[in-house]
N, C-alpha and C positions, 0 to 999 in steps of 0.2 A: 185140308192143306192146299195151297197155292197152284198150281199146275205145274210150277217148274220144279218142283219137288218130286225125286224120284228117289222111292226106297221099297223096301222089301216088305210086304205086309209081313211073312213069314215070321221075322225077324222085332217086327215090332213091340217094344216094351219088356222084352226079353235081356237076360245079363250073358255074357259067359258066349257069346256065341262065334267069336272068333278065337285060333287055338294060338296063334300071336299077329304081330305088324306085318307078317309076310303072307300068312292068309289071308288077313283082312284089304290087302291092297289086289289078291286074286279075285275077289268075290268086287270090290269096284271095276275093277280091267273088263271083266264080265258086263259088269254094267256099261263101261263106257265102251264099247266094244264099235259102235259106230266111229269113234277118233280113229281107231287103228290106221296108221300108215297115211295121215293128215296132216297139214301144216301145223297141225299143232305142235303146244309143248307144255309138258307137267315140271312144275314147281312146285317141291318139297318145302315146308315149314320148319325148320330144325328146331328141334331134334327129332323129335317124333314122328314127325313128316314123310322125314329121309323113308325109311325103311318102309313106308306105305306107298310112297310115290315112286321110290324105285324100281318096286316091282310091278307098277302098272306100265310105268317107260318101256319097262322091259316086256311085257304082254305083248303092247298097241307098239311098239317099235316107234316110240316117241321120242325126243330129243330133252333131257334130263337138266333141271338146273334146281341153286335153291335160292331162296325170297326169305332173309332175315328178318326176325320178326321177335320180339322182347316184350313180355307184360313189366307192367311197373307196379313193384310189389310194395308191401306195404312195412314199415322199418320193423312192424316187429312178427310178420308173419312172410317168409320169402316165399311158401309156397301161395300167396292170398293176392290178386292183382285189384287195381282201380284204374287200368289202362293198359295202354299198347304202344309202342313206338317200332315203324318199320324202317324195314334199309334205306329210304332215300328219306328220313327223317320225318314219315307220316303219323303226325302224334293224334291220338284215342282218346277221352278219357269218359269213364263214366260219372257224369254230370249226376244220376242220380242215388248212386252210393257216396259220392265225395261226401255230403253235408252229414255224413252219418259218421264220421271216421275220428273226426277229430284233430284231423290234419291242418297245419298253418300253410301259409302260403309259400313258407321257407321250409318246409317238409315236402313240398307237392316241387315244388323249382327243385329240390335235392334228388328227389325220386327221377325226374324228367331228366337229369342231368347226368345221372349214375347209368342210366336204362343205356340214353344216347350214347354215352362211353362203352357201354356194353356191348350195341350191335358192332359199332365200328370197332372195335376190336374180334368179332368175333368173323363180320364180313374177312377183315384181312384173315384171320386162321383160315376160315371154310373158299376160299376164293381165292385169297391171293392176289395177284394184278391182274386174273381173268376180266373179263370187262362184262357187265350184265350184260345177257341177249337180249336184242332188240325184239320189244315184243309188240311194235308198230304194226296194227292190223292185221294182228295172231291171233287167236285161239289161245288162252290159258286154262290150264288145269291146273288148280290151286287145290295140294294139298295136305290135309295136318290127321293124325289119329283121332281126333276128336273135337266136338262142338260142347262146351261147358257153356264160361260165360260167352263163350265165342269174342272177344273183344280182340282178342291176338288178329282172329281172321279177320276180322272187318277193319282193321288195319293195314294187313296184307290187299284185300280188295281195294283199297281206297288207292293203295300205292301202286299196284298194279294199273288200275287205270289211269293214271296221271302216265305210266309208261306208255299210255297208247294201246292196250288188247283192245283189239276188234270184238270179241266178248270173253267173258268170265266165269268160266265153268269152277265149281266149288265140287270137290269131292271128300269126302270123312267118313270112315268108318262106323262113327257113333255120336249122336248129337242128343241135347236136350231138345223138346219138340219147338220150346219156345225159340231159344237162340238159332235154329235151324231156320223157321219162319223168318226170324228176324234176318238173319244174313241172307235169304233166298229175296228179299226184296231189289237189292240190288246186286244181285248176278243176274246171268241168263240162265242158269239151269246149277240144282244142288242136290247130288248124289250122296245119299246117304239110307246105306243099307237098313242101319240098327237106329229108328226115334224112339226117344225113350221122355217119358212127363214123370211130374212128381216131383216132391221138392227135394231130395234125393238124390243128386246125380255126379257120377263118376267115371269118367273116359275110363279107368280103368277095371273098372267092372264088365263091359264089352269086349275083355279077352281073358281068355283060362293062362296065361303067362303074361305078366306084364313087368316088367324092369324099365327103369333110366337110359336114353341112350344117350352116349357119349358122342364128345364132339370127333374125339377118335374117329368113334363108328361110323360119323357120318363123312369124315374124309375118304377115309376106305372105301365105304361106294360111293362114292364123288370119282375117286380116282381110277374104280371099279369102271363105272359108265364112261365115264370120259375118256376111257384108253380105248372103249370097243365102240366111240364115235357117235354117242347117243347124246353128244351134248355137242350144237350149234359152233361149229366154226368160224 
């Protein structure tokens, strides 16, 4: 693997090894343990995100925000994506599933169009008029529970740097080995405890509890952090 890749050999190719999203984000805090108390700042992918990044904010006593981010599913399977669209409108798409789907080019403009309505509605619930933190030659820690097809993160990465981080630290609890590689290409360093190959793979198989999180949940500790000053003034 790459050098900027840093994971846990222990861990490797293994299921089940985090007991849920609140452990999983104790065993990266660990890992990232040199950020503690740095200009840095961690960014949650919601929904999943949340609950892994905020307890590393809370570890490393980092300043907490989230970075919206929408796959673009497919009409007739919503959990199944062929893209990505992020908060400042950074659209994804995979060039080499498209020719395989069957999709016209007024399915693919409808998907692109429904996504983009999505985040911006979902920014105002989780944000509000908060204003994104300036992350002008910061240190980002971008993180989601999981690397699948990864195309959500490398969406988030692409938006992220258009915002200006001085670098882009990736952290997940659990990735395919491939998509792992593939998004370590462009960050500076990608933590990830649990790599897992094989043609087989499921973010949620890397924890003994896995549920849905709600947008709820992720206001709650938005609102959680944000009162006890861990999120940028």
């Amino acid at each position: 693997m790459p050098d900027n890749i840093i994971d846990l050999p222990e861990l490797r190719e293994k299921t089940h090894v985090f007991q849920d999203r609140a452990h999983a984000g104790k065993v990266l805090a660990e890992m990232l343990k040199d950020f503690r108390q740095t200009d840095s700042i961690v960014l949650g992918i919601p929904a999943g995100g949340v609950p892994v990044g905020a307890v590393i904010s809370k570890q490393l006593s980092l300043p907490f925000d989230v970075a919206v981010v929408s796959k673009i599913t497919l009409p007739w399977n919503t959990e199944a994506g062929y893209g990505a669209i992020a908060f400042d409108g950074t659209l994804k798409l995979n060039k080499d599933m498209l020719p395989h789907l069957n999709l016209t080019e007024e399915d693919i403009q409808a998907g692109i169009k429904k996504t983009t309505e999505k985040v911006t509605q979902r920014i105002k619930k989780l944000r509000g008029k908060k204003p994104f933190p300036d992350l002008s030659q910061r240190k980002t820690i971008l993180v989601d529970d999981g690397l699948a097809s990864s195309f959500t993160m490398n969406a988030a990465v692409e938006a992220i740097k258009k915002a200006g981080a001085s670098q882009i630290i990736v952290a997940a609890p659990t990735g395919h080995r491939m998509s792992v590689e593939w998004i370590a290409k462009n960050v500076e360093a990608l933590y990830c405890p649990n790599i897992r190959s094989g043609w087989s793979f499921a973010v949620a198989d890397a924890y003994q509890l896995w549920s849905d999180v709600t947008d709820e949940e992720v206001i709650k500790s938005l609102e959680e952090l944000w009162k006890k000053g861990t999120k940028e003034s």
